[in-house]
C-alpha positions as CSV (number, residue, x, y, z in Angstrom):
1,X,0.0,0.0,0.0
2,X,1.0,3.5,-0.8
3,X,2.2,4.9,2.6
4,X,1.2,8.5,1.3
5,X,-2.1,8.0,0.3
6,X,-2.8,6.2,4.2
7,X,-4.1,9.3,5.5
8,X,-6.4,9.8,3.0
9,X,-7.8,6.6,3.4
10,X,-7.8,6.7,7.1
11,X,-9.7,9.8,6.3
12,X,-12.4,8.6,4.6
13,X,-13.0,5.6,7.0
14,X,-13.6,8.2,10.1
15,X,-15.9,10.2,8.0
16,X,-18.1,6.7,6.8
17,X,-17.9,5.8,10.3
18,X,-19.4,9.5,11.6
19,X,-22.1,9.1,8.6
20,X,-23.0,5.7,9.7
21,X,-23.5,7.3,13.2
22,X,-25.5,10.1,12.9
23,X,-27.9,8.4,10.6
24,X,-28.4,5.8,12.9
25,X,-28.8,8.6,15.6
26,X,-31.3,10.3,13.2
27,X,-33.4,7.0,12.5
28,X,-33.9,6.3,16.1
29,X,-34.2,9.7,17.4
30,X,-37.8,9.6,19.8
31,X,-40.8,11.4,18.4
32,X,-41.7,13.8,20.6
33,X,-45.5,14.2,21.6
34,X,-47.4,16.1,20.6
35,X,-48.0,18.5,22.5
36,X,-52.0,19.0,21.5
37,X,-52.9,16.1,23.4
38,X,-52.6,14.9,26.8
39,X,-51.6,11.2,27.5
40,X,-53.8,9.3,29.9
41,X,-52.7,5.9,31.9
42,X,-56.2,3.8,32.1
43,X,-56.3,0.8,34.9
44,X,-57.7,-2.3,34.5
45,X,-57.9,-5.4,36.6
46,X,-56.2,-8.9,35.8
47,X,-58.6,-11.2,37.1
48,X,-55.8,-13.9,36.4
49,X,-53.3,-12.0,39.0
50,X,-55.1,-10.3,40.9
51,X,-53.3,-6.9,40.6
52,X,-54.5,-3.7,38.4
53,X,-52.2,-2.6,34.8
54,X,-52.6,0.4,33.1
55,X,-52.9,0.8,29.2
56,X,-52.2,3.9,27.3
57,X,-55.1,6.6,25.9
58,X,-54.2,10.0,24.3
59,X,-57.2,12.8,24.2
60,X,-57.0,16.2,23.3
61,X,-55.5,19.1,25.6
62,X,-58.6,20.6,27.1
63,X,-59.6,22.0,30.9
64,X,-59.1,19.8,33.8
65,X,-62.9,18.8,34.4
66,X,-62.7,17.7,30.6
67,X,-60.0,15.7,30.8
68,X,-61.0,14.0,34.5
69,X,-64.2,12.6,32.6
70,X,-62.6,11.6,29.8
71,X,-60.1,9.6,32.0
72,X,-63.5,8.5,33.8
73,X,-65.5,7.5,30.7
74,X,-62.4,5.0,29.4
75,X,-62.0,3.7,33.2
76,X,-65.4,2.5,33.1
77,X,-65.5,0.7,29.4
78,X,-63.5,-2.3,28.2
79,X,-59.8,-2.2,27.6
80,X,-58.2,-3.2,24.5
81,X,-56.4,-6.1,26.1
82,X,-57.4,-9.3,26.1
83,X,-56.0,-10.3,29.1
84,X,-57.6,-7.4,30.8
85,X,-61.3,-6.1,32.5
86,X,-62.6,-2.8,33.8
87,X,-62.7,-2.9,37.4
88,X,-66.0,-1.0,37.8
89,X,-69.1,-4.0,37.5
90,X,-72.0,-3.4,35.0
91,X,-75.1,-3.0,37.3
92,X,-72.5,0.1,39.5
93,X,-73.5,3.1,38.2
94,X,-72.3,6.9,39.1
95,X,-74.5,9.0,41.0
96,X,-74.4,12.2,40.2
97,X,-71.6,14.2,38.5
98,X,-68.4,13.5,39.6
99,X,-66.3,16.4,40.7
100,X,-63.0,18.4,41.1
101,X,-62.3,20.4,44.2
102,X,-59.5,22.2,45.6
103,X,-57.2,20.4,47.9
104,X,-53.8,21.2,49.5
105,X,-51.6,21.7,46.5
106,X,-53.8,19.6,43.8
107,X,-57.4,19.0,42.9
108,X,-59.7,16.2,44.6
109,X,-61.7,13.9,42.6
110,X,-64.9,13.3,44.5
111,X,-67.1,10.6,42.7
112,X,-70.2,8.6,44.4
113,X,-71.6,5.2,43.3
114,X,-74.8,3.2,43.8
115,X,-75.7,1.4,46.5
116,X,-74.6,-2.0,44.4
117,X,-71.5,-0.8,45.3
118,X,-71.7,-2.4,48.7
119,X,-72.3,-6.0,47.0
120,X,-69.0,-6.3,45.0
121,X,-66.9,-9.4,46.0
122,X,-64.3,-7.7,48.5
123,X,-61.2,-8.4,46.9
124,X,-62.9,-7.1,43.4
125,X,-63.7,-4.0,45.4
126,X,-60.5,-3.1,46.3
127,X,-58.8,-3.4,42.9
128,X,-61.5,-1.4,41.7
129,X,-60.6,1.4,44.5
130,X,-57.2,0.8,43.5
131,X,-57.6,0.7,39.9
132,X,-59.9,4.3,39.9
133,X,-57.7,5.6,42.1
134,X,-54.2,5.0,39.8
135,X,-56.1,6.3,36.9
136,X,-57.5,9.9,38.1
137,X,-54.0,10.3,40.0
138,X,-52.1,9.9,37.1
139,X,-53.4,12.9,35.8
140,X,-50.7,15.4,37.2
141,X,-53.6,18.4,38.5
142,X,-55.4,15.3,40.5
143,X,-53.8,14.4,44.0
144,X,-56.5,12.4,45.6
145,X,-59.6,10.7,45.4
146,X,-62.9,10.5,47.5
147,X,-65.4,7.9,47.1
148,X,-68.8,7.6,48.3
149,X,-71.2,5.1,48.0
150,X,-75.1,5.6,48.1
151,X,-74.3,8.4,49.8
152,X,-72.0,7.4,52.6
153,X,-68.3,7.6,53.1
154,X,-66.5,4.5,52.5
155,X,-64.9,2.7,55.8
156,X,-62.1,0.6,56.8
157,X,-63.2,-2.7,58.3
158,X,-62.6,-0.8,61.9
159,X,-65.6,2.0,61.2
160,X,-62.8,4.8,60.3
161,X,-63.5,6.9,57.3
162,X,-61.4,5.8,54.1
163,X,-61.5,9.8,53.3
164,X,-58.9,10.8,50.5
165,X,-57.3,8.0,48.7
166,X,-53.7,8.8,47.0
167,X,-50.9,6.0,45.7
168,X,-49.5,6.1,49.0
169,X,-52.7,4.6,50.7
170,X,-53.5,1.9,47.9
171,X,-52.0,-1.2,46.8
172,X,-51.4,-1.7,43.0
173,X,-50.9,-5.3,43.9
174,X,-53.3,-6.0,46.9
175,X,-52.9,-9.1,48.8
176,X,-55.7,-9.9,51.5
177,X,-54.1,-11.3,55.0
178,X,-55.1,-14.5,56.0
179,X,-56.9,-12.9,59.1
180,X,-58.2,-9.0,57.1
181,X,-61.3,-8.0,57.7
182,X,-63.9,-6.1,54.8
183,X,-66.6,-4.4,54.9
184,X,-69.3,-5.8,52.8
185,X,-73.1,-4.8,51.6
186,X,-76.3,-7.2,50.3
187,X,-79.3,-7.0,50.2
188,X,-81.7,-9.9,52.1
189,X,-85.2,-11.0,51.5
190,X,-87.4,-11.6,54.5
191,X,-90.8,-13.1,55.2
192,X,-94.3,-9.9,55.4
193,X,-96.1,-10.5,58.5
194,X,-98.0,-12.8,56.8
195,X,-95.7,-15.5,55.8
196,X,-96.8,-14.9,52.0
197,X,-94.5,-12.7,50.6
198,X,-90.9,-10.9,50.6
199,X,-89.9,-7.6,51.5
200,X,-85.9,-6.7,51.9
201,X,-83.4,-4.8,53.8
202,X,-80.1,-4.0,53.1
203,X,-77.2,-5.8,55.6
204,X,-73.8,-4.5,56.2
205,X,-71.5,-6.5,57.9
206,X,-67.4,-6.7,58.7
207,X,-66.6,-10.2,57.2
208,X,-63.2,-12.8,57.0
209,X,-62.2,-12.3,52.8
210,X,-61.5,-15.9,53.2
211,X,-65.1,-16.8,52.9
212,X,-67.3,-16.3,49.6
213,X,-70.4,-13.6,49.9
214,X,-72.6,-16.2,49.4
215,X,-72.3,-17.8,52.8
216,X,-72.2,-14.8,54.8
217,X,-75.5,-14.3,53.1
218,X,-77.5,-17.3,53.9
219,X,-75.8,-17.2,57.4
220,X,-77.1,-13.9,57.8
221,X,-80.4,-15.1,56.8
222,X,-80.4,-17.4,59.5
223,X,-79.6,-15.1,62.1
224,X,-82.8,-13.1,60.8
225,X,-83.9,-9.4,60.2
226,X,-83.0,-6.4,61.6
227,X,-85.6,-4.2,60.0
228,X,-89.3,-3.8,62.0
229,X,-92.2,-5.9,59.5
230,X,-89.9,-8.5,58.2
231,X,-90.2,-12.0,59.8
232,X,-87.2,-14.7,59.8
233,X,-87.6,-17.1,57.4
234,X,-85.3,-20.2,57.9
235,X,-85.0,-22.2,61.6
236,X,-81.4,-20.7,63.9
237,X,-81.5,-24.7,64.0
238,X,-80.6,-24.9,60.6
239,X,-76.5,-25.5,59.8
240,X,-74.5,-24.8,56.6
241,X,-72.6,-27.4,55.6
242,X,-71.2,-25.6,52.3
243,X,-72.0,-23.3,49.8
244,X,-70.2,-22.7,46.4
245,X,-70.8,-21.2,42.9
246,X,-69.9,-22.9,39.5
247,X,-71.0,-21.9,36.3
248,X,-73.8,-19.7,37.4
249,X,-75.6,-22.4,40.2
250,X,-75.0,-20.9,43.4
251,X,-75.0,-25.0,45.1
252,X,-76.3,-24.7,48.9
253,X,-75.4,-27.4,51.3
254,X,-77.8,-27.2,54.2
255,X,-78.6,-30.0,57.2
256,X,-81.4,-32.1,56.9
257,X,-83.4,-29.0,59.8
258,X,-83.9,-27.1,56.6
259,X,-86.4,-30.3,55.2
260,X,-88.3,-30.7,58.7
261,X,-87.7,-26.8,61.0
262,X,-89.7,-23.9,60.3
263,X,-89.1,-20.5,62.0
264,X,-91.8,-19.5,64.3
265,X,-93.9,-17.7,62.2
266,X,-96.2,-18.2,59.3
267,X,-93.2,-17.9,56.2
268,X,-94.7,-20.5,54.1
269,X,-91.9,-23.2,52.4
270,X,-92.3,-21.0,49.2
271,X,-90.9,-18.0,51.0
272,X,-88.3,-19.9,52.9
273,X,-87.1,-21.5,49.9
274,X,-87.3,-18.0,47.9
275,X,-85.7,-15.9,50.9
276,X,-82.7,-17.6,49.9
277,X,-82.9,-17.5,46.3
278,X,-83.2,-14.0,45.6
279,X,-81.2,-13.0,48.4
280,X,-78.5,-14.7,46.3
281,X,-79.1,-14.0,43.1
282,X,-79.4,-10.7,43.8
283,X,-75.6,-9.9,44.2
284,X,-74.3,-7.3,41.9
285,X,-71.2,-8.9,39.9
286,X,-75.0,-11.5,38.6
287,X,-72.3,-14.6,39.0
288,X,-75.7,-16.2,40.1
289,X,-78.3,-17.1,38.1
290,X,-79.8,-20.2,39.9
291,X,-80.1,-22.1,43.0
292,X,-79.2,-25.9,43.6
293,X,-80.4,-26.7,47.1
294,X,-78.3,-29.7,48.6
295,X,-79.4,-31.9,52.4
296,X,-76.3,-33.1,53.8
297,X,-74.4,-33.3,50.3
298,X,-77.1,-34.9,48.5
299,X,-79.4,-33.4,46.3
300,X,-83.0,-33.2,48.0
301,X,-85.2,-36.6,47.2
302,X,-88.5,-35.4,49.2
303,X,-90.2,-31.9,48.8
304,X,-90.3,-29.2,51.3
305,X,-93.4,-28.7,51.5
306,X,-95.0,-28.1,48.8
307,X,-91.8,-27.3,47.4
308,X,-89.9,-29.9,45.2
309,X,-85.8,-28.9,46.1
310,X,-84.6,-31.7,43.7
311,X,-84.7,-28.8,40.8
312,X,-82.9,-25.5,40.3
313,X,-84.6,-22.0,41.3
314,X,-84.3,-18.3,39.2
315,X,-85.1,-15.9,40.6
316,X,-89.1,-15.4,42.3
317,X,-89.9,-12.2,40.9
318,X,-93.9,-12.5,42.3
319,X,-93.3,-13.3,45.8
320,X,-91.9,-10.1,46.4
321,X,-94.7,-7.8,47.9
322,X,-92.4,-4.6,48.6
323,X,-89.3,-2.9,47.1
324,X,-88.8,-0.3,49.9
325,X,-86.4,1.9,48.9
326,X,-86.5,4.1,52.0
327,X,-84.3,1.3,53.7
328,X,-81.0,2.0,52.0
C-alpha cells in the first residue's frame, strides 16, 4: 500500500464511520409528543393476578374537568387487552356528577356510586378502589380521590372513614391477610307479617375475605332481620354445611333441619325456599343465576313442603310484595 495515500484513506473511513452514526442517531431519534394532546394511563384489573395494569389513551388538551371525565369514561368501558377487565361491574353506576375540588396543592376527585357498590366481591372492590384511584392520579392536576357510595363515606373494616385516597394509601398489587377483615353490603329477602310474601333490607357487615359472599348471606339469613315488619324465614336450628358457585348455580349445602324446621312464624316453604334464592341472586357482579339446594351433600329426594328442592330455582320475581327503597 502507498504509505502517502494512508491518510487519506484513514480519512475517509472516520468520515463513513461519523455518517453511519449520525444516521443511525437520526433513524432512532424519539418522536416527541405532541404537545395538543394529553396522554392518559387507564387501569384495569387482571382477574388472572389479581393486581391492576394500566394501558395507554391520548385525548385532546382541554380544561381539567374535561379531561377527568374523559379519564373517567375510558376507566369505566372495556380495555383493549385481552387479558384485561374494567374494574368497575356493570349494574355500579355513578350518581351524580363527579367532581374536582380544591385540595392542599392539587385537585380532589370526588365521585359517588350506587348502592350496588356495597355487593361487590371484596377483593374485586379493592382493585376497583385501586384501579380508579391510579387512573384519576395519574393525571398530574389530581392528587386524591374521595369515594362515596349511596351516599356514605366509605370505611375501613374498623368504622374509620377511608376519606382521601392517593398511591400512597393503595396497593397496585393487593394481597388480603389470612386474618383482614372487609366491609361488605347485600341485600336480604325476609318473610311480610303474613308469611306470603318478601320484603328486603339492606345488611352490612365486617366479614373474613376468606369466605365467599354467598355464605355470609344465607348465614345472615339465618340469624334473621334487623328491619321492623320482616319475619325470619329459615329455623337458627338450621347449619350450613357448604355453599359454592360454578358456572352460574349458586350449590347450597344445608342439614337435613332445613327439610323438617320452620321458624316460628307463618313464612310458608315458598318464602323460605325463595328468601334464599333472591337474596343470592341478587348480588351485583350476577355470577348467580340459579339455585341448587343440597341436604347433607345430597341433592333433596323429598319436597319441602309443597316445594320440590330436587330442581334448580331463578329468581321469584312474584313473591316479592315490597321494594322499599327508604331502607338504603
Amino acid at each position: 500500500m502507498n504509505r502517502k495515500r494512508l491518510p487519506f484513506i484513514i480519512c475517509v473511513g472516520i468520515l463513513c464511520i461519523t455518517l453511519v452514526v449520525l444516521a443511525v442517531a437520526f433513524l432512532v431519534k424519539p418522536v416527541s409528543k405532541d404537545p395538543n394532546y394529553t396522554t392518559l394511563q387507564i387501569f384495569y384489573k387482571d382477574p388472572v393476578s389479581n393486581t391492576v395494569e394500566a394501558e395507554e389513551r391520548t385525548v385532546p388538551n382541554a380544561k381539567d374537568s374535561v379531561i377527568a371525565a374523559d379519564a373517567l369514561n375510558m376507566f369505566i368501558s372495556n380495555p383493549k387487552s385481552q387479558h384485561l377487565q374494567k374494574a368497575m361491574p356493570d349494574d355500579v353506576t355513578i350518581v351524580g356528577t363527579p367532581t374536582l375540588v380544591e385540595g392542599a396543592g392539587a385537585k380532589i376527585f370526588e365521585i359517588e356510586f350506587s348502592r350496588e357498590y356495597y355487593n361487590i366481591v371484596p377483593l374485586d372492590e379493592v382493585l376497583l378502589r385501586a384501579s380508579l384511584v391510579y387512573t384519576m392520579t395519574a393525571l398530574d392536576f389530581v392528587g386524591g380521590v374521595r369515594i362515596r357510595a349511596a351516599g356514605l363515606e366509605l370505611t375501613y373494616s374498623n368504622g374509620v372513614e377511608m376519606g382521601v385516597l392517593d398511591r400512597g394509601s393503595i396497593d397496585i398489587n393487593p394481597v388480603i391477610e389470612q386474618n383482614a377483615k372487609v366491609s361488605v353490603r347485600f341485600k336480604l329477602f325476609f318473610a311480610n307479617e303474613e308469611g306470603t310474601g318478601l320484603m328486603y333490607e339492606w345488611r352490612q357487615i365486617v366479614a373474613d375475605p376468606t369466605k365467599s359472599t354467598e355464605y355470609y348471606i344465607v348465614d345472615e339469613l339465618l340469624k334473621g332481620p334487623q328491619t321492623p315488619g320482616r319475619y325470619a324465614t329459615i329455623s337458627q336450628d338450621v347449619k350450613i354445611n357448604e355453599i359454592n358457585t360454578e358456572n352460574g348455580i349458586c350449590y347450597v349445602n344445608l342439614s337435613a333441619d332445613f327439610m323438617n324446621k320452620n321458624p316460628s312464624n307463618k313464612a310458608t316453604e315458598m318464602t323460605q325456599v325463595y328468601s334464599i334464592v333472591n337474596s343470592l341472586i341478587d348480588l351485583s357482579d350476577q355470577r348467580i343465576r340459579t339455585v341448587q339446594f343440597l341436604i347433607d351433600s345430597e341433592t333433596a329426594t323429598q319436597p319441602k313442603g309443597s316445594v320440590d328442592l330436587s330442581r334448580p330455582f331463578g329468581r321469584g320475581d312474584d313473591i316479592i310484595t315490597a321494594d322499599d327503597e327508604e331502607n338504603p
